[in-house]
C-alpha positions in Angstrom: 2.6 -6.4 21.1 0.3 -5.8 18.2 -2.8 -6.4 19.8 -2.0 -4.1 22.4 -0.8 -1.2 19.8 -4.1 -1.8 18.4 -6.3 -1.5 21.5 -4.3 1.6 22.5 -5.0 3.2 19.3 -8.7 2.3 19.1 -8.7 4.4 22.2 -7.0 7.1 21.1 -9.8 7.2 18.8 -12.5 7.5 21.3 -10.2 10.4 23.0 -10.4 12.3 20.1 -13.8 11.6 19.4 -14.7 13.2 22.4 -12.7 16.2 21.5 -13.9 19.8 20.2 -11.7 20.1 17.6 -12.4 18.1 14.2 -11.3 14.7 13.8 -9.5 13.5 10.6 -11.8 12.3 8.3 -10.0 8.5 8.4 -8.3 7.0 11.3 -8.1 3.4 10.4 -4.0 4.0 9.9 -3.3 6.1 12.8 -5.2 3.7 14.9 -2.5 1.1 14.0 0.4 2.8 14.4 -0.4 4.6 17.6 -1.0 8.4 18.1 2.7 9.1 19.3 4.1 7.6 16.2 2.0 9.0 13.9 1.9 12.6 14.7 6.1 11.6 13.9 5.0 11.7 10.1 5.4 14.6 8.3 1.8 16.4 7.7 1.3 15.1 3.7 2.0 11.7 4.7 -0.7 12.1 7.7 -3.1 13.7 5.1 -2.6 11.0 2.4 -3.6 7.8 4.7 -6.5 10.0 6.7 -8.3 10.9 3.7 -12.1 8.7 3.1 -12.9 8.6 -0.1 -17.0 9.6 -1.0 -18.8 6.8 -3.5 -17.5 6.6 -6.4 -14.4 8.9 -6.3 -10.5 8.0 -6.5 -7.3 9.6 -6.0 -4.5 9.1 -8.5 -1.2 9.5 -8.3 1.3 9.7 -11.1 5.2 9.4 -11.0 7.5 7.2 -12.6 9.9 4.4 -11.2 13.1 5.6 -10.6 14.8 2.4 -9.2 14.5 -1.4 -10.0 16.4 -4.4 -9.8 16.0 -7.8 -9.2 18.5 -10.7 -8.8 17.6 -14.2 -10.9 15.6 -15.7 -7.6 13.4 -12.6 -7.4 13.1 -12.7 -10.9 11.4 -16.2 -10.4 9.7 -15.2 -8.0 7.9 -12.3 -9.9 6.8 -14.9 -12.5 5.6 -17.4 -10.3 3.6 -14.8 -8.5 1.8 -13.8 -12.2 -0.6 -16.7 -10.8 -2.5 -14.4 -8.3 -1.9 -11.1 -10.4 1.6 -10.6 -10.8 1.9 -8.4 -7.6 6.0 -7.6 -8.1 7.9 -6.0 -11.2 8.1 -8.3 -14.1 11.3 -6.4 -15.5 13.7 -3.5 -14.3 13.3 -0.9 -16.8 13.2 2.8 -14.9 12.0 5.8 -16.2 8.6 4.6 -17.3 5.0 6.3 -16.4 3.6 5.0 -13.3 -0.2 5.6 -12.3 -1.9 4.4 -8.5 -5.1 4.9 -7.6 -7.1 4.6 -5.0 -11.1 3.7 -4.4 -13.4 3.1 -1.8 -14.7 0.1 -1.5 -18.4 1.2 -1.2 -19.8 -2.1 0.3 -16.8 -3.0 2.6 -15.5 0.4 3.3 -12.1 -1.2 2.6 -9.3 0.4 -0.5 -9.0 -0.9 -3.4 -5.4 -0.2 -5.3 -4.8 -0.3 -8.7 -0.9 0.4 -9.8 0.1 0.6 -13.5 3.6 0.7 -14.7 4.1 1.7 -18.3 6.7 -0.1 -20.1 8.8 0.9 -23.6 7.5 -2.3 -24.9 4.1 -4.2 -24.3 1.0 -3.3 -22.4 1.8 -1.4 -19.0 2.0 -3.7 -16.1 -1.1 -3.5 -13.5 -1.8 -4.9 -10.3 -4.8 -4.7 -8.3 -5.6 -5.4 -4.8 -7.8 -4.2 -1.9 -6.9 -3.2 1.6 -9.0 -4.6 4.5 -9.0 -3.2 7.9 -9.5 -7.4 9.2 -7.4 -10.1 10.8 -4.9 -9.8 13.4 -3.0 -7.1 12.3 -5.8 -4.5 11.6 -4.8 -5.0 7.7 -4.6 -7.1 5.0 -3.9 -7.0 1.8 -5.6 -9.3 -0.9 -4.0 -10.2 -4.2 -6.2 -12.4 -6.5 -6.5 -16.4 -6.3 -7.3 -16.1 -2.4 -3.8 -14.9 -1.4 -3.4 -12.7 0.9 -0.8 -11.0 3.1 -1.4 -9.9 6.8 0.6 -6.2 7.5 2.1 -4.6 10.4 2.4 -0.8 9.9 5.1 0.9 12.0 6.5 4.6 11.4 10.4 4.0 11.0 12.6 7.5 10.4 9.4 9.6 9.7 8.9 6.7 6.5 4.9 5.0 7.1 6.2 1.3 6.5 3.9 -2.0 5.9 5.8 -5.3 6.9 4.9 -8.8 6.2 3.8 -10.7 9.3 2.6 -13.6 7.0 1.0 -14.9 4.0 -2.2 -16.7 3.9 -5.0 -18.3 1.7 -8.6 -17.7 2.2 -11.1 -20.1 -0.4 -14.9 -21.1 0.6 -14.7 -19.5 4.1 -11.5 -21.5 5.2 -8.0 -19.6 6.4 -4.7 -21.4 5.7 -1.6 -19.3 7.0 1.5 -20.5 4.6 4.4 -22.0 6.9 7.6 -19.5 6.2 9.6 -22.2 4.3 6.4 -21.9 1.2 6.4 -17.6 1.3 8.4 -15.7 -1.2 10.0 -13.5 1.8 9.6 -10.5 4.0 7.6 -8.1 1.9 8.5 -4.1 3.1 6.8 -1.2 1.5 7.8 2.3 2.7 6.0 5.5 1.9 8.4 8.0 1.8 7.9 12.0 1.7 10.1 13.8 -0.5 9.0 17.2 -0.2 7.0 19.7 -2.9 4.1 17.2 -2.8 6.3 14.2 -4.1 6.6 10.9 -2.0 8.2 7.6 -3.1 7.2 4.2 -2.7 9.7 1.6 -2.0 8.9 -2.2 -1.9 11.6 -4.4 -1.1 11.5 -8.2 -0.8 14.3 -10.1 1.1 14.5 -14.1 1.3 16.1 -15.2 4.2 18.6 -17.5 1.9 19.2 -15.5 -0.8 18.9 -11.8 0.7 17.1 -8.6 -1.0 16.0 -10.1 -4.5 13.3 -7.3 -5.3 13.8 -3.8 -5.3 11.6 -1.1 -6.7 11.5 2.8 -6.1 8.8 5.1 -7.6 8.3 8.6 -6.9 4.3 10.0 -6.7 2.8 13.2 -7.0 -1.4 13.5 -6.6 -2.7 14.2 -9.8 -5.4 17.4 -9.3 -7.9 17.8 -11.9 -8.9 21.4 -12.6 -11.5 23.0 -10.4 -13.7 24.1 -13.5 -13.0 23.4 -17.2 -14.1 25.5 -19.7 -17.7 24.6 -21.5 -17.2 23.0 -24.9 -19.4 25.1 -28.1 -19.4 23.7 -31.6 
């Protein structure tokens, strides 16, 4: 069912190609969700995942978490997972800055993603990891220590959602897909648009023994840096 989402898409692409009007500038993401389901996505969300980003620039966005929990599994889980990056929230404290950006990778064309969550005590959280538009979902995303996770991108209630389909390790040109019984659970991150430029960002991660055990909200904004600033004179 994927594949054939994909190949649709990639067609959808040539369509457009062929078109008059202007393309978007990236269409990578709607290409894996389908044109139908993506034009279901309210415009800012379309705009956010069809911008390419030029050599050397980035796009930050700056919020704050406004929802976290985790039960004592998940909290294990976070820790264990400080091995390749610490990729999930390694407390619950809300309120705290929270920064993302975005940059092209210039050799790949891939993403790479760099979150940092401030914290009332301690250095600020940060994870990094780059989005590849590879394997056989169209995207992956890599963590640090070779692991990886494969994503299926859907549109659910005008929401842009990336889902698990499985976890993998890739070391010295070899591919190992962990069995389900090793991963930490079904990983869901929703990109959310809350109107007035503001979106949130949900990532939830439910085991299938011990239920939801991660939850984190945070609520974005893109930070614009002024047009011109004014010359400096001593």
């Amino acid at each position: 069912m994927l594949s054939s989402a994909k190949s649709g898409g990639w067609t959808e692409i040539a369509a457009l190609a062929r078109r008059s009007e202007p393309a978007p500038t990236d269409l990578r993401f709607r290409a894996l969700v389908g044109g139908a389901a993506w034009s279901g996505l309210p415009a800012r969300v379309r705009a956010r995942f069809s911008r390419r980003l030029a050599a050397g620039s980035a796009v930050t966005y700056v919020g704050e978490v406004t929802e976290s929990r985790r039960n004592l599994v998940g909290a294990l889980i976070a820790q264990a997972c400080r091995v390749i990056g610490a990729p999930l929230p390694l407390d619950d404290e809300v309120g705290a800055a929270a920064v993302v950006t975005v940059t092209e990778d210039v050799a790949t064309g891939d993403q790479f993603w760099t979150r940092m969550y401030g914290r009332r005590r301690g250095f600020p959280q940060v994870i990094q990891s780059s989005k590849r538009f590879a394997g056989p979902t169209g995207l992956e995303e890599y963590l640090g220590a070779g692991f990886g996770i494969a994503l299926s991108v859907s549109v659910d209630d005008r929401a842009l959602c990336f889902r698990s389909h499985h976890y993998f390790l890739a070391l010295a040109g070899w591919r190992l897909r962990l069995p389900a019984w090793l991963a930490p659970g079904a990983l869901t991150i929703s990109h959310i648009d809350r109107g007035g430029g503001w979106f949130a960002f949900v990532l939830a991660l439910r085991h299938p023994l011990f239920g939801e055990v991660v939850h984190q909200t945070g609520l974005f904004r893109e930070h614009v840096a002024p047009d011109q600033e004014e010359p400096c004179h001593d």
